[in-house]
N, C-alpha and C positions, 0 to 999 in steps of 0.2 A: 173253404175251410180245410181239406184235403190237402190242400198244396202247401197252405201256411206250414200242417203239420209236416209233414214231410220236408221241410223248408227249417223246420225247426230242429227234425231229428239230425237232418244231415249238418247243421252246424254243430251241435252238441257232438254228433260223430265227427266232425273236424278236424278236433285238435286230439293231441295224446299227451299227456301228462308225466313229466320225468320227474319224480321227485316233487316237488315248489313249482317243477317250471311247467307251463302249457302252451303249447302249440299248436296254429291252428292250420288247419289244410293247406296243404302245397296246389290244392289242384282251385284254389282259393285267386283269381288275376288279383292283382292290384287298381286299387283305386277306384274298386268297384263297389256296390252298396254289399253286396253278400262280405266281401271283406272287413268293411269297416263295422259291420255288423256281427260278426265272430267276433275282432279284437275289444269290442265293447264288451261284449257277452260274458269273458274271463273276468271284467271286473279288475283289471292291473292295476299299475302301476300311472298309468296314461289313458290319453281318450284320443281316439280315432275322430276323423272327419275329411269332408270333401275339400280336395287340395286342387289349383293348377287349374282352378274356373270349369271343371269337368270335364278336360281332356281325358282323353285317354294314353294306359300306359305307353302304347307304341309310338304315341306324339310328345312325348319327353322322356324316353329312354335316352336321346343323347346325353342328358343332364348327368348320370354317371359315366364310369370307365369299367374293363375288366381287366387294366391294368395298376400297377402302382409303380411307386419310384423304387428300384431298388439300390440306388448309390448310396453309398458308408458314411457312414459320420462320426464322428467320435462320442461315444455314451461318455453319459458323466453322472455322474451320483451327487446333490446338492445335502449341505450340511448346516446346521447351526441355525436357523431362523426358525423360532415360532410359528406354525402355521395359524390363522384364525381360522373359526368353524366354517364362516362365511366370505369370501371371496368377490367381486364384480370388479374386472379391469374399467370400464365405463366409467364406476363409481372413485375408481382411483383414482384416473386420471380423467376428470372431465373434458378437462379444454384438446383433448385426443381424442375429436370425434370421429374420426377413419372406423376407430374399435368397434365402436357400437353400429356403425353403418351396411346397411342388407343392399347387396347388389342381386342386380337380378341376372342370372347365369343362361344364357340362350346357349341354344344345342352346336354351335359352332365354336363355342368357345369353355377349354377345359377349366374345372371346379379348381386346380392347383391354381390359380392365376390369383382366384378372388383369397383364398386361405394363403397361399406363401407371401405374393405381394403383398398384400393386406398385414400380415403379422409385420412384415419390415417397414410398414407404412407408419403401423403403429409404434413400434420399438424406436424407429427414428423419433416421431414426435414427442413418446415418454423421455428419452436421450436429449433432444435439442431443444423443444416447443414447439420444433416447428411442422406446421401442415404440411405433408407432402404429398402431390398427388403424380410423382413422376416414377411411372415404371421405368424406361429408359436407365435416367439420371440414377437411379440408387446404387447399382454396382459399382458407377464412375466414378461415385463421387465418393463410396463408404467400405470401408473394409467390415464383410461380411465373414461371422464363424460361426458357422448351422453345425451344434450338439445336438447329442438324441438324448434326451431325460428317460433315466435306466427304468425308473419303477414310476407307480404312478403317483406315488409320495415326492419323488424326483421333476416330476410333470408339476406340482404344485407350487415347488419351491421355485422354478422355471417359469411360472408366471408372475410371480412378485417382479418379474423385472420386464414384463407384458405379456401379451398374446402367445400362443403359441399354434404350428399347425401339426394336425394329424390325420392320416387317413380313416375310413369307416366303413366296414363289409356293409353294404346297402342288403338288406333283404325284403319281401315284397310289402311287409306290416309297413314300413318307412315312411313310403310314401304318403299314406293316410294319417301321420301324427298330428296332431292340436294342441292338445297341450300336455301337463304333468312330467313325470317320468320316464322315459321311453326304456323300456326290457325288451327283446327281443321276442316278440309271441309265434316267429314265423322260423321255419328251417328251409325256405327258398331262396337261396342268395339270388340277387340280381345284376351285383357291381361291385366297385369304390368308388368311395369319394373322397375329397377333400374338404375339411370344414376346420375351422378354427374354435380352438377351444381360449372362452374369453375369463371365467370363471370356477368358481366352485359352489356348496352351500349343502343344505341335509334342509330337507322339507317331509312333514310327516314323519321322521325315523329314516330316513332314506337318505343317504348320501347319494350326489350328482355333480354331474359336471353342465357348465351353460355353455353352449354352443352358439356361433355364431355362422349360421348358410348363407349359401347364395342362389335362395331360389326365389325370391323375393319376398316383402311382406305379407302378401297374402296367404304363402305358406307358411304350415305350424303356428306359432305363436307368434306372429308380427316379424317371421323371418329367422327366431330364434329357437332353439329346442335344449330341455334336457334331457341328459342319459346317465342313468344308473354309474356311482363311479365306482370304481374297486379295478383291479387285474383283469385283461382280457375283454373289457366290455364292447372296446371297439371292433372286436374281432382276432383271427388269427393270425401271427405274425402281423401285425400291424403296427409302424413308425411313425415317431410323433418327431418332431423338429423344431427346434426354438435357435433363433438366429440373434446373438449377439455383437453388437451394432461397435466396434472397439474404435475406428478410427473414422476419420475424414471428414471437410467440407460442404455447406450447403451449395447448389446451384442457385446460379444467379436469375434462370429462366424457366419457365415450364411450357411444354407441351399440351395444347388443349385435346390433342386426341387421344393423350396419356388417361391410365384408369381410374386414375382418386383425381378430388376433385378437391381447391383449396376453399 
């Protein structure tokens, strides 16, 4: 009983409270019960739970980076189009099932692959119809022109014409997400990532964005997550990229060692 209390104080000691926002201990590992246990305790936005068959953090840290891309692209500001309240690229374009598809990301291989290829996998087949599952082949055969959407009204308007990718400051609450709205409850960064944003939608009062990882489906929500939408949510300084598909020919052949799959 002793230990429970003590067990109880020191989570409640945890977090610190800025305003609306609560934080829970940095001295708090990831992917641990005391963790998933605080981020419950606040009562958010989301629910915590056992992620990654109960590895530990140190056996899938490769799964982020603690780098990001810093090459230019040219912002663009998008105008004129009705937003709706709710959003699903999946729902848009069905017969584009690349969009909706959860690859599973091994530690040898970086998160940009499954979110940039991926977004061009899908932008081609909303463009052409057609499936394509050739990394290789898409530079050869399509003229590519990656914008960065200025705001995130600009993000919105950027997926009416599909997927888009962006990166995501990973901090250590991340890894235990399941479901609901994900808010930030930790001040521990651990990484970036890259993830593809497929969506939009407002659930309970709460605007969100629907995500699309690549940690497989048994993470988070069948592979997918949302996060709070508004300015800043992905983090600081962080680039989002939507590649417009303007010119060229399908191939005539695919590669079976290639990453999509037709």
């Amino acid at each position: 009983m002793f230990k429970m209390n003590v067990f109880f104080v020191a989570v409640i000691l945890g977090y610190t409270v800025f305003g609306i926002h609560a934080f829970i201990s940095e001295d708090l590992e990831p992917l641990t019960d005391a963790i998933i246990k605080a981020i419950n305790d606040l009562e958010t936005t989301w629910k915590a739970g056992g992620n990654f068959n109960g590895h530990n953090f140190n056996e899938i840290k490769n799964l982020i980076s603690n780098v990001t891309d810093n090459e230019a692209f040219e912002t663009k500001t998008f105008n004129g189009k009705k937003l709706p309240e709710n959003f699903d690229a999946r729902l848009e374009w069905p017969n584009c099932t690349s969009i909706g598809k959860i690859y599973k990301q091994d530690s040898c291989t970086p998160s940009w692959i499954y979110a940039s290829v991926g977004q061009i996998a899908d932008r081609i087949c909303i463009r052409t119809g057609v499936k394509i599952d050739v990394e290789k082949t898409i530079v050869n055969y399509f003229q590519l022109d990656p914008i960065e959407p200025k705001t995130y009204i600009d993000k919105m308007h950027a997926l009416l014409d599909g997927p888009i990718t962006i990166y995501l400051d990973v901090y250590s609450d991340f890894f235990s997400y399941k479901s609901g709205i994900y808010k930030r409850t930790s001040s521990k960064k651990m990484g970036t990532h890259a993830i593809k944003i497929i969506g939009w939608g407002v659930e309970n009062g709460v605007k969100y964005w629907l995500i699309s990882n690549s940690w497989g489906t048994q993470w988070g929500d069948k592979g997918f997550f949302k996060i709070r939408r508004g300015e800043g949510e992905f983090g600081v300084d962080i680039r989002s990229v939507a590649v417009s598909i303007s010119s060229g020919k399908m191939p005539s052949s695919y590669d079976r060692y290639q990453l999509f799959y037709q």
